[in-house]
C-alpha positions as CSV (number, residue, x, y, z in Angstrom):
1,X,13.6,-12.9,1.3
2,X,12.9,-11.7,4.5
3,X,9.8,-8.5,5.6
4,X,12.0,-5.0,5.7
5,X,8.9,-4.3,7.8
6,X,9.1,-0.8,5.4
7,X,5.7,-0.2,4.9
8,X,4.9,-0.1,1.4
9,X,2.8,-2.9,0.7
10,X,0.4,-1.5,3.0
11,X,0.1,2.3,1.6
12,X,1.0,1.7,-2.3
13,X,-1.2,-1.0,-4.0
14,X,-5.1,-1.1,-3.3
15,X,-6.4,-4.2,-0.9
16,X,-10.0,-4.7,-1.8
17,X,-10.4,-6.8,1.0
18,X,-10.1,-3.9,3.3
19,X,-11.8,-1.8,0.8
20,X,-8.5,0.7,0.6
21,X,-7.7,2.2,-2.4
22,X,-4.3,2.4,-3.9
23,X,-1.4,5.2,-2.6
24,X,-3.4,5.4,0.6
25,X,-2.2,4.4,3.2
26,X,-4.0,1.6,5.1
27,X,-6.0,2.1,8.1
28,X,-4.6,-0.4,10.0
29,X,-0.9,0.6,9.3
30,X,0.5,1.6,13.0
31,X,2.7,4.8,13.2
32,X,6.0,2.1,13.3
33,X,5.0,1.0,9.6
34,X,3.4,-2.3,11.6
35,X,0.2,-4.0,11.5
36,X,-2.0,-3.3,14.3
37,X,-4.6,-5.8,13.1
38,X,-1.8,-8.7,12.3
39,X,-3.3,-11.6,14.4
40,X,-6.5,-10.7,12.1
41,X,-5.6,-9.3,8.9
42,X,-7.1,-10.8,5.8
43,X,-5.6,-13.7,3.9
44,X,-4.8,-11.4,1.0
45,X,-1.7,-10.2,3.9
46,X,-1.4,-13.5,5.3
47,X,-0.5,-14.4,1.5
48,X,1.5,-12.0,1.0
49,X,5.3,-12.9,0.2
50,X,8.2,-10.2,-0.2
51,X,9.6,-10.5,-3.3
52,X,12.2,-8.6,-5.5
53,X,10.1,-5.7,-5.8
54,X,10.9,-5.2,-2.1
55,X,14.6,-4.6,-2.8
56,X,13.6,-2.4,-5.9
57,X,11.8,0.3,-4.2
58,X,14.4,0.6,-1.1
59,X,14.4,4.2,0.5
60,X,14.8,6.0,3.7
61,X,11.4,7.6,4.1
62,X,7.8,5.5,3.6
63,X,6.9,8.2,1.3
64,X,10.2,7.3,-1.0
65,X,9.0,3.7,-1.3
66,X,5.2,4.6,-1.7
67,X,6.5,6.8,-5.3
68,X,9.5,3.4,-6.4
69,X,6.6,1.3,-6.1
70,X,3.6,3.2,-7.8
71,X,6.0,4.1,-10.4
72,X,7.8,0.9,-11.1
73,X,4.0,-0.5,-12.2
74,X,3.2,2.4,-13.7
75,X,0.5,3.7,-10.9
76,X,1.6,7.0,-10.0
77,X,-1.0,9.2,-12.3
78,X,-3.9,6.6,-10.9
79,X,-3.0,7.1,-7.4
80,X,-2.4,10.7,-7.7
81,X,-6.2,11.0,-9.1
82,X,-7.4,8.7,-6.0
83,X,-6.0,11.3,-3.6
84,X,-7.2,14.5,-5.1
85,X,-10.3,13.5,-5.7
86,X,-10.7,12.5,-1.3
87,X,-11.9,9.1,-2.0
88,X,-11.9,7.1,1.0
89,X,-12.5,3.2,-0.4
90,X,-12.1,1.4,-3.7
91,X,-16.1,1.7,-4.1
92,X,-15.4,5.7,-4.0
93,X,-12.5,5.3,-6.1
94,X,-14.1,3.3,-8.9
95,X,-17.4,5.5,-9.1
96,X,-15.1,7.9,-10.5
């Protein structure tokens, strides 16, 4: 299966290896859903593979894939408490 180049595996899950905690969107995630670090993103990225989930959380807006995908694994209520409490990395995040 091919990238949809959509957006949401770089906003919905967390990435410890850039520290970003999940349903935010990541740093490095251009305004065109893109990488802007691609030549030197971490192998977690690099290893990265779409899969079915990809075709499962299809919508027109970012923000529409973002709540399939949290939802489908049962995330939303976790990511919800990640953004109203401001936290800014998974350290943050986890200190609860």
């Amino acid at each position: 299966m091919d990238c949809t180049r959509c957006g949401a595996c770089c906003v919905a899950p967390d990435i410890a290896a850039l520290d970003k905690p999940l349903g935010l969107r990541c740093p490095h995630l251009g305004a065109d859903n893109l990488c802007t670090v691609y030549e030197r993103r971490p192998q977690v990225c690099r290893d990265y593979q779409p899969d079915a989930v990809c075709r499962l959380i299809e919508a027109p807006t970012l923000e529409e894939r973002v709540h399939k995908y949290l939802a489908l694994f049962e995330l939303t209520a976790e990511a919800d408490d990640v953004r109203q409490r401001g936290c800014y990395s998974m350290r943050h995040a986890r200190r609860g």
